[in-house]
Structures are given as structure tokens and as C-alpha cells.
N, C-alpha and C positions, 0 to 999 in steps of 0.2 A: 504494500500500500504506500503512495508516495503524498506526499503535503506540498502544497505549496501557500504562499499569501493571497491573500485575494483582489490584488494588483491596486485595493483602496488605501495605503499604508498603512490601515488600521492590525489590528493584533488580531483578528479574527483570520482562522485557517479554516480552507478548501482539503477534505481527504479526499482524494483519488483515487477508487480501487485500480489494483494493477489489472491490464488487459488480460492475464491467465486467473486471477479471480476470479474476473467476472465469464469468463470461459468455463472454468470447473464450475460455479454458480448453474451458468446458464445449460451446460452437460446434467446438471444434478435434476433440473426444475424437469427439462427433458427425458429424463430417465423415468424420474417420477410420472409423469403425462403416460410416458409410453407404458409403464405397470399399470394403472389406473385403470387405458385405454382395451389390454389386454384382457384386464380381469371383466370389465363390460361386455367386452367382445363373449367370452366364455358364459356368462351369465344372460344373454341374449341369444347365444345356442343352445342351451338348456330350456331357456324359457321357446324358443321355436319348437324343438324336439315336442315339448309337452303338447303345444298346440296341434301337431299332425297327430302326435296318438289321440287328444280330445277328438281330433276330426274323424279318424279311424274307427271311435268307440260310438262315434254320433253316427256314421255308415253304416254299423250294427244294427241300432235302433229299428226296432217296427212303429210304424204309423209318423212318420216325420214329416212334418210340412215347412215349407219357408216362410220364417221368422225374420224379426228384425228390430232391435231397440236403440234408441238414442243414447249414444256414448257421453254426448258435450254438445255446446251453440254456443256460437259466435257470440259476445259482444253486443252485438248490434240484431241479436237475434233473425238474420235472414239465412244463416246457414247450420244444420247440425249436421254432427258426423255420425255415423249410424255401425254397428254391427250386425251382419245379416247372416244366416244358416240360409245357404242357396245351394242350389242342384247343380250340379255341374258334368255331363253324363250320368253316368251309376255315381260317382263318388258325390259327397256332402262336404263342403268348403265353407270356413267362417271368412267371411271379407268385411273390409271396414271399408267405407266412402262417406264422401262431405254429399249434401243437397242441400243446394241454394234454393229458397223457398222463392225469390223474387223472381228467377227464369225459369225455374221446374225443371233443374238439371243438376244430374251426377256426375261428379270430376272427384279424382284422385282416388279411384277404385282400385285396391286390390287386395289380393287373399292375406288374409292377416298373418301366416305364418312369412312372407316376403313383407310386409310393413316395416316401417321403422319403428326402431323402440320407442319412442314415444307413444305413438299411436296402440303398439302392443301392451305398453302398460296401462295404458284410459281403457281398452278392451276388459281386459284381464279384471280389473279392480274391482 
């Protein structure tokens, strides 16, 4: 770590960290992100896995029909996102999508085990 004055003649000092400080620092903060990032990763394949065998155990089922309940709404209340038990050939797939009530349309549809985790965790909860 290097000092210098703070070029006001006053007695007040500037520390400097040294450039391989703030290197190790910024390696350290980096290291840390990437475990963090890893362990999410792992925990968001586990939490998918569960969801294709929920889906698996839902295909069993006698007498299923297509369902569908609001997850969350917007704000401004013109859009909720939805969780739906839809048919998809013989198999039974949970998918999450947004409906915008103001055009009567569905955007950002897809099968909840390929979601992102956020959207997996509003399902789930």
C-alpha cells in the first residue's frame, strides 16, 4: 500500500492500495461470485429434475384436465403470469406464461422445467 499527500499541503494522506491488492481483492470477490454462481446452478438442476418427475407423476394421473392458476400481476394490473397443466401429445407439461389483459395475448410461454429460476421459484411456492 503506498501514501502519498494530497497535493493541498495540508497533513491529510491519500492511501493507495497497491495494483496486486486490488488484483488479489478483485480474484477473491471473483472467486467468491463464481462458488455462489455454481452452487445456484446445482440447486436449479435439482429443483428442474423434481419438476419433470412432478410432470411424469401428473402423466400417470387418471381423469386430468387443463388447468391453470395465476402465479403474480403486474403492477399496473394489465398482465398476470399464469401456471398451466397443458397436453402436449400423450405427455402433460407444466408451463408458465405472462397474459396481457389489455390485447388478449400470451408472450413469454414456456414449459416450466426450461424457465428461469425466477419464474421456477413464483411456480413452485
Amino acid at each position: 500500500m503506498s501514501a502519498t499527500l494530497d497535493g493541498t499541503g495540508s497533513s491529510l494522506i491519500r492511501v493507495a492500495p497497491e495494483e496486486d491488492e486490488v488484483n488479489d481483492t478483485l480474484k477473491d470477490v471473483l472467486a467468491h461470485i463464481d462458488a455462489g454462481a455454481a452452487a445456484v446452478r446445482a440447486e436449479g438442476d435439482k429443483l428442474t429434475a423434481r419438476i419433470k418427475l412432478f410432470e411424469e407423476w401428473l402423466s400417470r394421473l387418471a381423469g386430468r384436465v387443463e388447468a391453470r392458476c395465476e402465479i403474480c400481476s403486474t403492477h399496473d394490473g394489465h398482465a398476470d403470469e399464469y401456471l398451466a397443466l397443458t397436453r402436449e401429445g400423450k405427455e402433460w407439461r407444466l408451463v408458465v406464461y405472462w397474459y396481457n389483459h389489455q390485447v388478449e395475448e400470451v408472450h413469454d410461454r414456456s414449459l416450466l422445467r426450461d424457465a428461469a429460476m425466477d419464474r421456477k421459484i413464483r411456480a413452485v411456492q
